[in-house]
C-alpha positions in Angstrom: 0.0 0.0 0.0 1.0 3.4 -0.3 2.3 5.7 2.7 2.8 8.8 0.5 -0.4 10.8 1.1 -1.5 8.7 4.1 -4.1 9.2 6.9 -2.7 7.7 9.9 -3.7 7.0 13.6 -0.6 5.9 15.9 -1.5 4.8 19.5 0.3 5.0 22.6 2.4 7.7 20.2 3.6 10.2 22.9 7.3 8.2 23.2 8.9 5.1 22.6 7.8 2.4 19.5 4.3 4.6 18.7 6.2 7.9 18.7 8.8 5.9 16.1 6.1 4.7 14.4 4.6 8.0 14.1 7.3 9.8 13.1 8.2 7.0 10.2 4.7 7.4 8.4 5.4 11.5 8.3 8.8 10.4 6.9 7.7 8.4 4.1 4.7 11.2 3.3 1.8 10.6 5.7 -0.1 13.4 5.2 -1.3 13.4 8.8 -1.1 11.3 11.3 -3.2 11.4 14.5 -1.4 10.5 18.0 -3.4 9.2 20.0 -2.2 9.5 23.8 -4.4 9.8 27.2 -2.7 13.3 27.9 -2.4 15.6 24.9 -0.7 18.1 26.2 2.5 15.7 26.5 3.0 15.2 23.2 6.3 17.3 21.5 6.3 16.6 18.0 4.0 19.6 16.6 4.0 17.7 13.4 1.6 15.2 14.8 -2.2 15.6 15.5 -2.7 15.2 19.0 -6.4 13.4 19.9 -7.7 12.0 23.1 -7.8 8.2 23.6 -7.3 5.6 26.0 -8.0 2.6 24.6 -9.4 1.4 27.8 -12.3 3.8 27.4 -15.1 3.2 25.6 -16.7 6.8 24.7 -13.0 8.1 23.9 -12.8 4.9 21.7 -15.8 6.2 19.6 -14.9 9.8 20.1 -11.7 9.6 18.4 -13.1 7.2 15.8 -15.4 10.4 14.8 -12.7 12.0 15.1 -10.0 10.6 12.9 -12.7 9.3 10.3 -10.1 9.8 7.4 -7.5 7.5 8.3 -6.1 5.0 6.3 -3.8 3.2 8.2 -4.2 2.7 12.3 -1.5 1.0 14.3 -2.2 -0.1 17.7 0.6 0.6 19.4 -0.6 1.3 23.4 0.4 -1.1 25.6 1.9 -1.7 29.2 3.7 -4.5 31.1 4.7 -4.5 34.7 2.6 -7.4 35.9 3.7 -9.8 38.8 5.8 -12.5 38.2 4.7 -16.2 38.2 4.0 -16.6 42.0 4.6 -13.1 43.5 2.7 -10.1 43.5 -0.7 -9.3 42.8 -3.1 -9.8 39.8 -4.0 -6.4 39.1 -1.1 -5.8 36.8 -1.8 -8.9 35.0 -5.5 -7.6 34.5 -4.8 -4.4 33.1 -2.0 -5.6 31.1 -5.0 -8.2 29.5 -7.4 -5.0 29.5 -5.0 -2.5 27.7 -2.7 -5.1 25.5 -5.9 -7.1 24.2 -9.1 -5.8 24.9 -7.9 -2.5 24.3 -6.7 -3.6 20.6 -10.0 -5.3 20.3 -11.7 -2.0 21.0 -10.1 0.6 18.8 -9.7 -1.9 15.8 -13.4 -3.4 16.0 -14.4 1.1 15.8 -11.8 2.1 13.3 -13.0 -1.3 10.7 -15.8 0.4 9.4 -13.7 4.0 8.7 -10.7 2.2 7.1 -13.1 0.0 4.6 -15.4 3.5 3.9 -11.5 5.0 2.9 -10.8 1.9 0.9 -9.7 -0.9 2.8 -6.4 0.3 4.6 -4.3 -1.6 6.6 -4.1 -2.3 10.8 -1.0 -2.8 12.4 -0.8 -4.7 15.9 2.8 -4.1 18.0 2.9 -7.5 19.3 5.8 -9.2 20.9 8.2 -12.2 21.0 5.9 -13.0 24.1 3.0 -13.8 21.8 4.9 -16.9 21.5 7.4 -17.9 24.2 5.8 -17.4 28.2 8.5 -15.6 30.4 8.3 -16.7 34.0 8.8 -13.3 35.4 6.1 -11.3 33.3 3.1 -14.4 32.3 0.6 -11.6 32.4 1.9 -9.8 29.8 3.1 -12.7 27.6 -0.5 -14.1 27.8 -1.8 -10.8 26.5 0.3 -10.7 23.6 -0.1 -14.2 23.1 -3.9 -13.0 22.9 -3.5 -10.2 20.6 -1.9 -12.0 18.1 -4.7 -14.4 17.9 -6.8 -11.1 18.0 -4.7 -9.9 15.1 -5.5 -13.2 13.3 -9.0 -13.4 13.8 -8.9 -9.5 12.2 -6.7 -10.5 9.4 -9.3 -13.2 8.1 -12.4 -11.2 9.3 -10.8 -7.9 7.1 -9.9 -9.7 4.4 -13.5 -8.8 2.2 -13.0 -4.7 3.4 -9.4 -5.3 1.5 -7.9 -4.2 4.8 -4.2 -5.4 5.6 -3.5 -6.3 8.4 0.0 -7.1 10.1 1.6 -8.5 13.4 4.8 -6.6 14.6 6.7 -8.9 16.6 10.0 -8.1 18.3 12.2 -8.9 21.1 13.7 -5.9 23.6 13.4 -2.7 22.3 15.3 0.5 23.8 12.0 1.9 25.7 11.3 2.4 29.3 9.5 -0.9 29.0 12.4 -2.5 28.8 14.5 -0.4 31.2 14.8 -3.2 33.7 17.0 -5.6 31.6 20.6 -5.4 30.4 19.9 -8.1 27.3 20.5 -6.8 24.2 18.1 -3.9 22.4 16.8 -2.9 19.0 16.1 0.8 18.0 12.5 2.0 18.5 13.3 3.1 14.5 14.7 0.2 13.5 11.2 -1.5 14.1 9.7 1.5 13.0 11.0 1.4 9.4 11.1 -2.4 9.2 7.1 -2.0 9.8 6.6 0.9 6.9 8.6 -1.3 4.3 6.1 -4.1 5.5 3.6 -2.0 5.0 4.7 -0.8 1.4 5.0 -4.4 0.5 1.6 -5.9 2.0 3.8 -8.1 4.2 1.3 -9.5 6.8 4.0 -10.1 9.3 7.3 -8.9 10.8 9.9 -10.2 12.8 12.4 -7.6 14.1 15.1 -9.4 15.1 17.1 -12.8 15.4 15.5 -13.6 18.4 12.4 -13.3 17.4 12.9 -15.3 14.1 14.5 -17.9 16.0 11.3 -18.2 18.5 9.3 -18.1 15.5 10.8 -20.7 13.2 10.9 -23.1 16.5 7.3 -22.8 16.8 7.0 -26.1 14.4 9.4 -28.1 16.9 8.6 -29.7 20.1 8.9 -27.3 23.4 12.5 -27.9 24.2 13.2 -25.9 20.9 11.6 -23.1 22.7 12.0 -23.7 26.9 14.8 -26.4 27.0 14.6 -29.1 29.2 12.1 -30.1 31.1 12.0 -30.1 35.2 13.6 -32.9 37.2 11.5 -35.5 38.8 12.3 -35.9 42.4 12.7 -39.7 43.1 
C-alpha cells in the first residue's frame, strides 16, 4: 500500500515504538497522522495531531473514531507490562495488562473497521511481541496478552480480508524503551522497528519479525517445546 499521502492513527504515540512509528509514516509522506495519547498536552512533535484516547475507554474509543474518520492506516501501538511475576505479586497488573494489551486492541480496531473500509480498505498494524509466542516466568501476564493479541490480530486478518484491509503483526524482542529499562539483554532501536514495519507496509507483508531472536522463537514454533524452553523439570525420586 501506499504511505505517501497517508491518513494515519498511531496509539500510545507520545514516546517510545508509537512515537517511532509516528514519526516514520510523516517520513515516508503521511499526510497526517493522529497520535493518540491519554494526555495531549505531552506530546512534543508539533508535526503530529494530537487526539484523546485511551483505549481502555469506551466513549474516547468512539470519540476519536469520529474524530480521525479519514484515516487510512491505524496501528495499535498502546500497551503496558509491569505485571507480577509467576507466584509473586498481585493480579491487578496482570489484568490491566489483559485490559490495555488485548481488549484494548480489540476496542479501537473493532471502531476504526468500518472507517478504514469506507476509505478503501487500509491496513491495521498490531505491535505484538516475541511474548505472543514464548511465556516468560517473570512477566506471564503480559506474555499471555500478547499471546492474545496475536490471535486477536489473526481473527482480524481473516475477518478484514473482504473490506481489502491489511492487516499485520509486529513482533519483536527488547526494544530500547522504558518498558524495557529493567534488563541489560541486548536492544533494537524504536526506529529500527519503525522502518522495518513501513517497508512491511509498502509491500503488503502481513507479518514482521524484528530481530534474530524473534525469528528464532518463530521458526521453533513447528518443533517440540525444548526448541523453545529447553529441558524439562527434574523428577524428584
Amino acid at each position: 500500500m501506499r504511505l505517501d499521502g497517508a491518513v494515519a492513527l498511531v496509539t500510545g504515540a507520545n514516546r517510545g515504538i508509537g512515537l517511532a512509528f509516528a514519526q516514520a509514516l510523516l517520513d515516508h509522506g503521511a499526510s497526517k497522522v493522529y497520535a493518540g495519547v491519554r494526555d495531549p498536552a505531552g506530546l512534543g512533535d508539533s508535526r503530529l495531531t494530537p487526539l484523546r484516547l485511551d483505549v481502555t475507554e469506551p466513549d474516547q474509543v468512539t470519540a476519536a473514531a469520529g474524530a480521525a474518520g479519514d484515516i487510512t492506516i491505524l496501528i495499535n501501538n498502546a500497551g503496558v507490562g509491569g505485571g507480577p511475576s509467576l507466584l509473586e505479586g498481585s493480579l491487578d497488573g496482570a489484568r490491566q495488562e489483559m485490559e490495555v494489551n488485548y481488549f484494548g486492541t480489540w476496542a479501537v480496531s473493532r471502531e476504526f473497521a468500518p472507517v478504514l473500509a469506507r476509505n478503501g480498505g487500509g491496513a491495521i498494524v498490531n505491535m505484538l511481541s516475541i511474548a505472543s509466542w514464548r511465556a516468560i516466568e517473570v512477566a506471564p501476564g503480559y506474555a499471555a496478552s500478547k499471546s492474545a493479541q496475536w490471535s486477536l490480530t489473526n481473527a482480524f486478518r481473516v475477518g478484514l480480508r473482504g473490506q481489502g484491509t491489511l492487516v499485520v503483526g509486529v513482533h519483536s524482542g527488547f526494544v530500547d524503551t522504558d518498558l524495557s529499562s529493567w534488563t541489560d539483554a541486548p536492544k533494537i532501536s524504536t526506529a529500527s522497528v519503525a522502518e522495518q514495519t513501513m517497508d512491511a507496509l509498502l509491500n503488503d507483508a502481513e507479518e514482521v519479525l524484528a530481530d534474530e531472536a524473534t525469528r528464532n522463537v518463530r521458526a521453533a514454533l513447528s518443533g517440540d517445546l525444548k526448541g523453545l524452553y529447553g529441558t524439562g523439570a527434574r523428577r524428584r525420586r
